[in-house]
matplotlib code that plots the C-alpha trace (Angstrom):
import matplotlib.pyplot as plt

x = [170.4, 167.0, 163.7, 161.8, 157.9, 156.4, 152.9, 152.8, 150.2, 147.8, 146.7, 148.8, 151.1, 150.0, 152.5, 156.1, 157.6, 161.4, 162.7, 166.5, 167.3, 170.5, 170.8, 173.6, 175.6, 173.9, 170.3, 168.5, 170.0, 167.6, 167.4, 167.8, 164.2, 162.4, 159.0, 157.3, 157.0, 157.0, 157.8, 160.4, 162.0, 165.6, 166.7, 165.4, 164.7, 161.9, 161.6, 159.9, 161.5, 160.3, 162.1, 161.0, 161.6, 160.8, 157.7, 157.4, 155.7, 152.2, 152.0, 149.3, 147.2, 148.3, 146.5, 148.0, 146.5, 147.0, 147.1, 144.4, 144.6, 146.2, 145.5, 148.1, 148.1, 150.0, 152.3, 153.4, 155.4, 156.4, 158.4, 159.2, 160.9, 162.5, 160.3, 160.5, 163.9, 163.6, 162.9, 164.7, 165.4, 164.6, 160.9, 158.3, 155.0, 151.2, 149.0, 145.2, 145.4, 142.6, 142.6, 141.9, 143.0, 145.1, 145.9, 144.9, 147.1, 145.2, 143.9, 142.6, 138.6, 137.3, 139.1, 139.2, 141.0, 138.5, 137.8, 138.2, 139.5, 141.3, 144.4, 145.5, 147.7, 149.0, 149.7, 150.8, 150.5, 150.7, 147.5, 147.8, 147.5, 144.6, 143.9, 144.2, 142.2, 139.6, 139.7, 141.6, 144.9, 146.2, 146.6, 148.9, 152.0, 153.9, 151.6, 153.6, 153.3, 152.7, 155.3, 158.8, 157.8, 159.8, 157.7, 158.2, 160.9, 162.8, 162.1, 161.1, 157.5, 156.6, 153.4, 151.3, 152.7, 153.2, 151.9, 151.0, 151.3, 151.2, 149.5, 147.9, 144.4, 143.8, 144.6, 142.6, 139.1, 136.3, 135.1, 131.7, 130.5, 129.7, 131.9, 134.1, 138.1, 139.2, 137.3, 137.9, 141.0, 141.0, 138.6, 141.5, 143.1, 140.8, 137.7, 138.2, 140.6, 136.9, 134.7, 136.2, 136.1, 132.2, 131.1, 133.1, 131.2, 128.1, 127.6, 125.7, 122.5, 119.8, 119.3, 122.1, 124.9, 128.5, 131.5, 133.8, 137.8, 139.1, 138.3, 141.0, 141.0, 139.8, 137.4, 135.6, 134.9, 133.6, 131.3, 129.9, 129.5, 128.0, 125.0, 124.9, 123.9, 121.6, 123.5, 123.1, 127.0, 128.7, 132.4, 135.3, 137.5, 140.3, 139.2, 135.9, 137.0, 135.9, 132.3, 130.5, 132.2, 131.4, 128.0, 127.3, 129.4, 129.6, 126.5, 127.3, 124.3, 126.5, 130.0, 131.6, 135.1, 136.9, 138.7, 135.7, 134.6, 131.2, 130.5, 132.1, 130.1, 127.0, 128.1, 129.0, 127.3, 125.3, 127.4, 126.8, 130.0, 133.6, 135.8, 138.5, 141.1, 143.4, 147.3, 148.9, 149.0, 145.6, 143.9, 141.6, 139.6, 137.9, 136.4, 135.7, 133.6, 131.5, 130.4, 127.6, 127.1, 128.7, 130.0, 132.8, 135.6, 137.8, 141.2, 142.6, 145.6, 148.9, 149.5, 152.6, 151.2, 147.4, 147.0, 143.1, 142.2, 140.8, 137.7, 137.0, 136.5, 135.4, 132.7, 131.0, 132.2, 133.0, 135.5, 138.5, 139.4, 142.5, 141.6, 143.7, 142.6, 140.7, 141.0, 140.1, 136.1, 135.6, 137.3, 135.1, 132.1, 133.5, 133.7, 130.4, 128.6, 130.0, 129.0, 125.4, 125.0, 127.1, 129.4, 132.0, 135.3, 135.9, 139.4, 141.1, 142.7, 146.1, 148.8, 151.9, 154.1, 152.4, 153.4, 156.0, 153.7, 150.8, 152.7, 154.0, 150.2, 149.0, 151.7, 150.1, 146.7, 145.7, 143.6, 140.1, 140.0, 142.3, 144.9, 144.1, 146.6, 145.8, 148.3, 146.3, 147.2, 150.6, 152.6, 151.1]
y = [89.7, 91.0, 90.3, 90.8, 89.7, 90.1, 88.6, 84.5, 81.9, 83.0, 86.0, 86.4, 89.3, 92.4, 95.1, 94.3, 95.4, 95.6, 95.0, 95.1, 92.1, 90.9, 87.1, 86.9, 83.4, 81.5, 83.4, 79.7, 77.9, 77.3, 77.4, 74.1, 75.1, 75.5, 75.9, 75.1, 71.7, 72.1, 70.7, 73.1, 73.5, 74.2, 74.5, 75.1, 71.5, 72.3, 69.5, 69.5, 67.8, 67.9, 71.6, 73.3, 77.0, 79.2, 81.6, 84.6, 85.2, 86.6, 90.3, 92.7, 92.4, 88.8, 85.7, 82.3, 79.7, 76.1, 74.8, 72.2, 72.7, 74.2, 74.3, 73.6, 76.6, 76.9, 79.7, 77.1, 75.4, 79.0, 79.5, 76.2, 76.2, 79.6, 80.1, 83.6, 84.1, 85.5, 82.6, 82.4, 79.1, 76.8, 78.2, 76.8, 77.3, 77.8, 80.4, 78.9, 78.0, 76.9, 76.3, 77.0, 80.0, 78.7, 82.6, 86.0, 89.3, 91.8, 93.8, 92.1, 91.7, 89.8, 86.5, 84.0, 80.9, 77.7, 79.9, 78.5, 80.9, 81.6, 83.0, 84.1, 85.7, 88.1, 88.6, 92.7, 95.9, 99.7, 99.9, 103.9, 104.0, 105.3, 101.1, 99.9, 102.4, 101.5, 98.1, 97.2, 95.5, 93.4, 96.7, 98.1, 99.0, 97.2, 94.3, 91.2, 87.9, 84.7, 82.9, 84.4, 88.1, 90.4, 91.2, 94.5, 93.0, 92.0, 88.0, 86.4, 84.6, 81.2, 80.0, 76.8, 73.9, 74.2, 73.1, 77.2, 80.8, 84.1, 87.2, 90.4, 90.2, 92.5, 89.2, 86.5, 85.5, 84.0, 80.2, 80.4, 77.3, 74.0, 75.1, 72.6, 73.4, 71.4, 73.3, 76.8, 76.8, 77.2, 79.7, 82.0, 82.1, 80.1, 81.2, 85.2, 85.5, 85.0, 85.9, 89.6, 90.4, 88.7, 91.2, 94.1, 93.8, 92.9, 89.8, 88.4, 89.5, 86.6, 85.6, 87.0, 85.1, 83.9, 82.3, 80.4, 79.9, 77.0, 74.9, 74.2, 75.6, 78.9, 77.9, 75.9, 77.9, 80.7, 78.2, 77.3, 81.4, 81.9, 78.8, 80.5, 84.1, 82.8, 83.0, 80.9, 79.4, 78.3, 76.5, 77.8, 74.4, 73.1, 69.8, 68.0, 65.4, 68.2, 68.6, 65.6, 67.2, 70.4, 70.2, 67.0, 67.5, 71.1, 72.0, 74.5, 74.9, 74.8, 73.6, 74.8, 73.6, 76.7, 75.1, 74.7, 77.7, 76.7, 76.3, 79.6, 81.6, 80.4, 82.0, 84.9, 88.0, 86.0, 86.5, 88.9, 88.1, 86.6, 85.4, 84.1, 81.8, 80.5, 81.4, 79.7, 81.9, 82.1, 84.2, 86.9, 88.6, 85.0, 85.0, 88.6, 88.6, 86.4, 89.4, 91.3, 95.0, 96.3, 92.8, 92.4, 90.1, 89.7, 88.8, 86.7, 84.8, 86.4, 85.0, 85.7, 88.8, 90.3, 90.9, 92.1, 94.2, 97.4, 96.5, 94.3, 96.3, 99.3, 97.8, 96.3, 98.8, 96.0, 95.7, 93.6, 94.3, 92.7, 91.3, 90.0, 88.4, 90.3, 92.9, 91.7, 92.8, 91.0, 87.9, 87.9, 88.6, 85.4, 83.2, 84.0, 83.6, 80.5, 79.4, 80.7, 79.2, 75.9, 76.5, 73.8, 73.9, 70.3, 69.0, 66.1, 65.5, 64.6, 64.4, 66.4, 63.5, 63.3, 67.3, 66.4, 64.1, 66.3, 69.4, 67.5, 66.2, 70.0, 71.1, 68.2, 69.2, 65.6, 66.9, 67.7, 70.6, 71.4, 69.5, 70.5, 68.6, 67.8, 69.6, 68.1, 64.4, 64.7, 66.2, 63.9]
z = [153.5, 151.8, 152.0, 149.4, 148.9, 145.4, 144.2, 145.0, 142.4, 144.9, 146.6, 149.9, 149.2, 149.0, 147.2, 146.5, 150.4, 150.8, 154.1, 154.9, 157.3, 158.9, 158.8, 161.9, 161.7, 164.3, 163.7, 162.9, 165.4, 168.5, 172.0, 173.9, 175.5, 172.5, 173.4, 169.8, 167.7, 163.6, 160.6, 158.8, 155.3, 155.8, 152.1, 148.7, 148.0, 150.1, 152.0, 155.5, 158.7, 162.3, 163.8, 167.0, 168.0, 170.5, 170.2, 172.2, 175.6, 175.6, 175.4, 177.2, 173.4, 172.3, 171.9, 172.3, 170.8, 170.7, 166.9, 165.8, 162.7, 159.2, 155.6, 153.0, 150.3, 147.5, 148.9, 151.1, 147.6, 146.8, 149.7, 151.4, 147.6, 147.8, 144.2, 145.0, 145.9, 149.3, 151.7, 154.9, 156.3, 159.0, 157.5, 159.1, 156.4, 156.7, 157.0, 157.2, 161.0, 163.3, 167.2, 170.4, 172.9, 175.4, 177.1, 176.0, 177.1, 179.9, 178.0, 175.4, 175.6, 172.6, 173.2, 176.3, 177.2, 175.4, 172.4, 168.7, 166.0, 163.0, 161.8, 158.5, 155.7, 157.9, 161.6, 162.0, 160.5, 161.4, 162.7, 161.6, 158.1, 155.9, 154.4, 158.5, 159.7, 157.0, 157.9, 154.6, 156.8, 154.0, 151.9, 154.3, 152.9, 156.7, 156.5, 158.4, 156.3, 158.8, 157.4, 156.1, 157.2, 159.4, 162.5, 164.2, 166.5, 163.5, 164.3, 160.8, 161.3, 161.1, 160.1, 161.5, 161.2, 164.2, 167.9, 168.6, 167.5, 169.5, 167.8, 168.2, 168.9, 166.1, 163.5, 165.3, 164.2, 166.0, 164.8, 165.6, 167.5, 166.1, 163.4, 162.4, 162.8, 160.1, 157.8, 159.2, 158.8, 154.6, 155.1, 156.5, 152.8, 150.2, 151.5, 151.8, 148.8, 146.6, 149.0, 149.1, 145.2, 145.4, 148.2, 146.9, 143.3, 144.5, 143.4, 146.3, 144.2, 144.1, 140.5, 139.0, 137.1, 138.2, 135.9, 138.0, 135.8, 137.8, 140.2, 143.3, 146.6, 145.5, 142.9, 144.6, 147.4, 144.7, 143.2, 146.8, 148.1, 145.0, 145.0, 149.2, 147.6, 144.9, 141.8, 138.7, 138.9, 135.5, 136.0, 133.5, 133.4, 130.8, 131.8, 130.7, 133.9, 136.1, 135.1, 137.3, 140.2, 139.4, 138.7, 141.0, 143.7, 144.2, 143.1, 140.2, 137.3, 134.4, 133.4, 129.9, 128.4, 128.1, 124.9, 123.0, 120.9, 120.4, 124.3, 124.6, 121.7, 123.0, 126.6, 125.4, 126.7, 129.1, 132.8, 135.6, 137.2, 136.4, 139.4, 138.1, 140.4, 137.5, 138.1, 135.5, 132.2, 130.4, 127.5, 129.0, 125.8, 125.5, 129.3, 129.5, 126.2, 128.0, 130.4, 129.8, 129.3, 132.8, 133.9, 136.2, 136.3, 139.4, 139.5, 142.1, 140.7, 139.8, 136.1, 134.4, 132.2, 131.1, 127.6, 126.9, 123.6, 124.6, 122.8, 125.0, 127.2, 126.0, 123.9, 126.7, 129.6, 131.1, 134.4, 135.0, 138.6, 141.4, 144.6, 147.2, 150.6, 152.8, 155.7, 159.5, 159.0, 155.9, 157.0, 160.2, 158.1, 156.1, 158.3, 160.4, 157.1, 156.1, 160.1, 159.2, 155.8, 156.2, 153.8, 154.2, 152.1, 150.8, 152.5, 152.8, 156.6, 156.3, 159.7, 159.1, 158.2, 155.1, 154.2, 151.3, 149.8, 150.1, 147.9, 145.7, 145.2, 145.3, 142.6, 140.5, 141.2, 143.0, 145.9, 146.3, 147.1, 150.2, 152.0, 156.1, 158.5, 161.8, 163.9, 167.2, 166.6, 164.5, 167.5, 170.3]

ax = plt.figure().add_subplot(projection="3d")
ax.plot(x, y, z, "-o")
ax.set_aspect("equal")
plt.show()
């Protein structure tokens, strides 16, 4: 059996990494002492059922930490539904996860038992690469998904829904205090897959301008950092029913119907900054001619295919630049910042026997603007 991760809707993998794995008859059967409660897909229907596993003892650098908390992402469809071909079942899904330490390794120094912190996209890597050693982890050619990767031992991960999780210290945030755990835990996927691209391209510059292409989990969030670093924040929607909450809601300055041509012309040339967060396939000449001279737009969907005129580009040297998540500084950075500025993703608090409900919702865009279920109370 292989596994093999390509590009998801949204940003969680990282290159196309194959990974030859043995699937043993008898591999997903469990111990009688399972020492894990979850909800698990077990076939391509991807429907979830209550599942427990074992996870593994604390090593010298591990964290264990008791699950409070985890968002409900769209890769969790993708591969609860085997979209991609390469899921491996019982899979247990989620990778935004909040909680508390329960026991940290001896010789780990930045966590203790009562802490509250994050984990995201990822749980391993080599650690001895040039994109690891530069703080870039999710670049790193052995990156270990949280869900439906291979770990180093060869055990296939499984992500939080789930009562804990055991992981190098290395992939653990800290929540600051006061922060609420509910809404950490999108920050671990929604909130750095646009806050990365915004930091990396500047555009945290007071006064400047910022287009926003869709408005989910990830838009959102975009629309919120920027109002946080002072931009003048224009939503890109398809749908005139989002401008109230756009605009009212979220706080952005401007909303424009993508579909309209004379909305568009008249923004034309007139935006700093682009993020765009749509993943279904979409026209790109239209948005990027809305950049001015030297404008960036940053890509952090996977659409089917990019088709842009050269002139577009050219004309205005204009930038169309990938993004993906972020590496273990950023996200930290992230998340302090959102702490500092009370930046809140919007989330409705579901318990986890309401999962196949709740993606079905998500696939049909019915949620405002993340599903986080409360691990905490679902498994009492």
């Amino acid at each position: 059996h292989r596994i093999t991760h390509s590009f998801p809707a949204h940003a969680h993998s990282i290159s196309s990494v194959e990974i030859p794995f043995v699937l043993l008859p008898g591999m997903a059967a469990e111990s009688e002492s399972c020492n894990c409660s979850a909800w698990a897909a077990n076939d391509p229907s991807g429907v979830l059922s209550p599942h427990s596993f074992n996870r593994r003892a604390v090593r010298h650098d591990d964290v264990s930490l008791r699950i409070t908390h985890c968002g409900v992402c769209y890769a969790d469809v993708q591969w609860t539904r085997n979209l991609h071909h390469d899921s491996v079942y019982p899979l247990v899904p989620g990778h935004e996860i909040a909680g508390v330490v329960t026991e940290v390794g001896s010789d780990v120094k930045g966590f203790k038992p009562g802490d509250h912190v994050a984990v995201g996209t990822y749980i391993n890597s080599c650690r001895d690469c040039d994109n690891c050693n530069n703080l870039l982890e999710n670049h790193c050619s052995n990156f270990v998904f949280t869900f439906n990767g291979v770990d180093t031992d060869g055990t296939v991960t499984k992500g939080g829904y789930s009562t804990h999780i055991v992981v190098h210290e290395r992939y653990c945030y800290k929540i600051p205090d006061g922060y609420p755990l509910d809404k950490a835990a999108p920050l671990a996927c929604a909130g750095i897959t646009v806050y990365t691209p915004m930091i990396r391209h500047n555009m945290n510059q007071p006064g400047k301008s910022l287009g926003v292409i869709g408005l989910g989990g990830l838009g959102h969030m975009a629309v919120k950092f920027g109002k946080a670093f002072g931009l003048n924040v224009t939503v890109l929607s398809t749908s005139e029913s989002k401008r109230d909450e756009a605009i009212n809601l979220l706080g952005a300055d401007n909303f424009v119907v993508s579909s309209d041509k004379n909305q568009m012309e008249f923004l034309k040339n007139s935006l700093d900054f682009i993020v765009d967060t749509a993943s279904g396939d979409h026209p790109f000449d239209p948005y990027l001619a809305l950049l001015k001279v030297r404008g960036t737009m940053a890509l952090v969907g996977f659409p089917g295919e990019i088709r842009v005129h050269p002139a577009t580009l050219n004309l205005g040297a204009r930038t169309l630049s990938g993004s993906v998540v972020g590496g273990t500084k950023d996200t930290q950075e992230m998340i302090n910042f959102c702490a500092a500025n009370r930046i809140y993703p919007n989330v409705e608090v579901i318990k986890i026997d309401y999962i196949n409900e709740a993606l079905e919702r998500l696939v049909n865009r019915d949620v405002k603007y993340r599903f986080v279920i409360d691990i905490e109370s679902s498994f009492k």
